[in-house]
N, C-alpha and C positions, 0 to 999 in steps of 0.2 A: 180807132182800130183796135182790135182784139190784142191782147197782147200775152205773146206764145210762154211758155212756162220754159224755163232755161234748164231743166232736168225731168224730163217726161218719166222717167225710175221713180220719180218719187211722189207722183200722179198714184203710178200704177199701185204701189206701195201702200200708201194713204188707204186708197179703196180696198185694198186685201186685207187691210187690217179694222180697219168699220167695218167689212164685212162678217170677220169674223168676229168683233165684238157684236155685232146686232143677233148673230147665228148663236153666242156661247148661251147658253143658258144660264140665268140668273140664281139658280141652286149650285152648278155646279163646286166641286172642290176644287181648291185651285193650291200648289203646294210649289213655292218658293215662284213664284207667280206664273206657274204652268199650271194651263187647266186641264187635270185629270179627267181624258174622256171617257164616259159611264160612271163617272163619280158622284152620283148624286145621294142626297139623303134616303131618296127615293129609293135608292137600289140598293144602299145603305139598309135598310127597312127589310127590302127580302132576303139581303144575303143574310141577317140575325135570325129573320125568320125560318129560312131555310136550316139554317142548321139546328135550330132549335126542333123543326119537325123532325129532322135525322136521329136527335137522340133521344126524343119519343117513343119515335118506332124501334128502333134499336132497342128500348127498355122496353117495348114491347114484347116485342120478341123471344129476349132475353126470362121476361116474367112466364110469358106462355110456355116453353120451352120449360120451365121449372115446375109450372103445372101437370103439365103432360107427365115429366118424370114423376113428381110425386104420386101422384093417382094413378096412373094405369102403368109406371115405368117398372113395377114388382108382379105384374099380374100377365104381360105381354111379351111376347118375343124381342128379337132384336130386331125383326122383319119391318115390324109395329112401328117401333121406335124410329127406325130407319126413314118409312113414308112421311110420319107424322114430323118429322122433322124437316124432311123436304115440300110437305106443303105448308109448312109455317114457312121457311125460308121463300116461297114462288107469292104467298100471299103478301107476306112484309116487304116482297118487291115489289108486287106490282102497286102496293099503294103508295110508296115511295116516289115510283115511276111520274104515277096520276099527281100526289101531291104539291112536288118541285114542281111537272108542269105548271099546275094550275097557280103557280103561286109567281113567277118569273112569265107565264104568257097571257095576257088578257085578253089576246087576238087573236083568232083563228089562223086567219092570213099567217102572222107573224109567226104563227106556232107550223103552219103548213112549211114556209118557205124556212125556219131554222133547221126543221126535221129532215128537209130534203137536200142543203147544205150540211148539216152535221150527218147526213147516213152515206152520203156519198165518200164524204170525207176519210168516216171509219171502214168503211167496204173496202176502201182500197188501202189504209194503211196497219189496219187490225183485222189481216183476214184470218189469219190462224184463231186468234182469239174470239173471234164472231164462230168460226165454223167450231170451236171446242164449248162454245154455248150452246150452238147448233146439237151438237153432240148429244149435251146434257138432256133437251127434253127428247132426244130417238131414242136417251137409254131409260128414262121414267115412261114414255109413251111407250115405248114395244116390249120393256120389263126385257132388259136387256139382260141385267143383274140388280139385284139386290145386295144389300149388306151382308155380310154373312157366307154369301155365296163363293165357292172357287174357280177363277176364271183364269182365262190366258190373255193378255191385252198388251199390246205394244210389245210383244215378247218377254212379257215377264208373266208368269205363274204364281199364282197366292193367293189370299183370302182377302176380299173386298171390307176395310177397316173403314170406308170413309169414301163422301163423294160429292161435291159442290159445283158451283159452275161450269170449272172450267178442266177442273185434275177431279181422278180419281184416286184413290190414297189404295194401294195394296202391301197386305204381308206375305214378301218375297219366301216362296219354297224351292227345295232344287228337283231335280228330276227324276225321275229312275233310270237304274244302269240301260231299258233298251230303247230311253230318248238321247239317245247320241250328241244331240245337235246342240247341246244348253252347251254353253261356254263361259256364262256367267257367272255361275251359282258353284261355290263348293260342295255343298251337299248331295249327295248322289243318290237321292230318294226326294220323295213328297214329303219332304218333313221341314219347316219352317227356319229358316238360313238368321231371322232376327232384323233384317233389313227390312224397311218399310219402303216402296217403290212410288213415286209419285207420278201417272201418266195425264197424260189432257186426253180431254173427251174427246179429241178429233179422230181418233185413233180407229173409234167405231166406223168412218166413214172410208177410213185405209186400206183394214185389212180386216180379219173376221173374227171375234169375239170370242173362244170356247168357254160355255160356260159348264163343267161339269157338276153342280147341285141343282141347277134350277128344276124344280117341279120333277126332277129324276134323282132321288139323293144318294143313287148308288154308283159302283164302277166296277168295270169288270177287269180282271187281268190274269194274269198267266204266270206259271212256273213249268220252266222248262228240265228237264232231266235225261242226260242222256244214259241209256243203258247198256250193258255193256253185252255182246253178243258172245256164246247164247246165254239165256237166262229164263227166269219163270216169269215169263211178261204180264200172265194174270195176275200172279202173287204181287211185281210191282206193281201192278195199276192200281189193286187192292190197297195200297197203302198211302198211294197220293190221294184215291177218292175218301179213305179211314179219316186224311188228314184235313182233307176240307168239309169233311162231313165235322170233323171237331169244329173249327173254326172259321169258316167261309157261312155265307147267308144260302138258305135254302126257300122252297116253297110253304114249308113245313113256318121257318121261322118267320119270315116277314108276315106269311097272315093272310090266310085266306082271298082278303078283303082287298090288301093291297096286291094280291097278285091280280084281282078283277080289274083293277084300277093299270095295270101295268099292261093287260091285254087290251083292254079299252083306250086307255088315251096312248102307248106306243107300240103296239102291236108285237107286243113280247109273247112270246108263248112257255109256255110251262117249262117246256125241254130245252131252253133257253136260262131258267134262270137256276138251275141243280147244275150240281158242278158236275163237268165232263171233261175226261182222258181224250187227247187225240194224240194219233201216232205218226209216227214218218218215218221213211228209213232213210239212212245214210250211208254213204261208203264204210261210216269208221264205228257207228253204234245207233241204238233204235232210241230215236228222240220222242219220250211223251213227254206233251203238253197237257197241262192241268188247269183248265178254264174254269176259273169259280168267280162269283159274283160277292161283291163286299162293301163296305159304308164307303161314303164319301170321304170318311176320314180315318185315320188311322189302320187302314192298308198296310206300311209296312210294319208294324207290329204284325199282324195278322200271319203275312208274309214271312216271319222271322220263327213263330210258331207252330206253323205248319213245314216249314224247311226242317224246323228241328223233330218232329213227328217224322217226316218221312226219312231222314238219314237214320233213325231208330229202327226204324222198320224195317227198312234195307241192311241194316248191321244183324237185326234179326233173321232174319227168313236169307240171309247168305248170297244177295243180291249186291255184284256190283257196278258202281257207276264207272263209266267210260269216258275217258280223260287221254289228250297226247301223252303219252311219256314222258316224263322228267324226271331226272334225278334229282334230290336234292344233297347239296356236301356243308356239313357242319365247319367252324372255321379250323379247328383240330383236324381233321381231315384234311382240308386244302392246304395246312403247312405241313401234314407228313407227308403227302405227295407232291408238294413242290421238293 
């Protein structure tokens, strides 16, 4: 008669463990007598290799990047520079990309069904960071901005210093007194705060980009003045337009050439780009406006030169400006009256 085994546990036991000796693989690493799953020599092999291609490319990179300055980095914009940097960095990826694969998959299959495992996995736990890549090629594809350029991006305002995958790198400016709405910035003009602002790329798919240099490198803005009723409104018009004839851009300055180029590609017209007085009246005084056109940069200089032109001119010719009423009391004053 067959005779029964008096601990069936240790049947089943037995078998689980032949099993898994016949299943370990004979290369594997085995460390305080556990054996290390994917430990093998084998994988040992690509992961030296692997890194080895990483810092190839890297010096790759690294060495191109030094050519590029050397040679064309004295002769070219920052525009230049800027491209040529992001397609070394799109090219050093994507062989990187190809590389690793080919070096960790020797299976189609296995490379189909890791890829569709590993992208599921990231979609759903890196999506911010998928969509601020996503970001990166809509703003190299539709020349969103460039380097160089002054943009407004996640509510901050500045000069595009820097731009990689995932951030873009700005030099924070503040605003001028008639954008109310800045809260962040002490500076109360376009003039550079010294803070570098770091935004992600996702930002382009938010809200909407201004870029005020691109492919238009000027901006137009205003000085308001109110006058005081009555007065010689020709004589003062004459001296806002004296003052932006000194210092504001004309048709005259920018250049034939570029004014062709300004009808052509944005449908500017002549009497559009000479500066122009507009009036308004008010209850309390006759408000002109002083629309003149100026660089992309350095505006409130400009601005601070021409304010000083026209309070001359107006202390000349006997024109004055129109203001509420205020007294002011010196602090001698306010303790003989107390």
């Amino acid at each position: 008669m067959p005779v029964l085994q008096s601990n069936p546990f240790s049947a089943i036991a037995n078998t689980a463990q032949s099993a898994a000796g016949s299943s370990a693989s004979p290369e594997a690493v085995r460390l305080f007598g556990i054996t290390l799953i994917g430990a093998t020599p084998h994988n040992l092999h690509k992961l030296v290799l692997t890194a080895g291609f990483i810092a190839v490319a890297w010096a790759a990179a690294w060495l191109i990047r030094r050519i590029l300055k050397l040679f064309i980095g004295s002769r070219s914009g920052a525009r230049f520079q800027f491209w040529a940097k992001q397609g070394v960095s799109l090219v050093i990826a994507g062989i990187l990309i190809l590389g690793v694969m080919s070096i960790w998959f020797d299976s189609p299959a296995r490379l189909a069904a890791f890829l569709g495992l590993v992208g599921a996995g990231l979609a759903f736990a890196l999506q911010r960071v998928i969509t601020a890549v996503a970001g990166y090629f809509v703003i190299l594809r539709g020349k969103t901005f460039n380097v160089g350029d002054r943009i407004l991006m996640g509510g901050v305002r500045g000069d595009v210093i820097g731009l990689s995958f995932m951030q873009t790198r700005i030099m924070e400016m503040g605003q001028s007194p008639r954008e109310e709405s800045d809260k962040r910035s002490w500076v109360h003009s376009r003039q550079f705060t010294g803070r570098i602002v770091t935004v992600t790329n996702d930002k382009v798919f938010d809200e909407p980009v201004y870029n005020y240099t691109h492919e238009f490198a000027y901006i137009w803005d205003e000085i308001s003045v109110p006058v005081h009723y009555p007065s010689d409104y020709a004589t003062a018009e004459k001296c806002l337009l004296d003052a932006a004839a000194n210092h504001a851009l004309s048709c005259a300055q920018i250049g034939e050439e570029e004014v062709h180029r300004l009808e052509r590609r944005f449908g500017i017209g002549v009497d559009e780009i000479d500066p122009r007085v507009f009036w308004r009246i008010t209850e309390s005084w006759l408000e002109m406006t002083l629309r003149f056109l100026g660089p992309d940069h350095g505006i409130r200089g400009i601005k601070d030169q021409m304010s000083r032109d026209i309070v001359a001119g107006f202390e000349k010719a006997g024109i004055a400006v129109a203001a509420i009423r205020q007294e002011g009391v010196t602090f001698g004053e306010r303790q003989r009256r107390s």
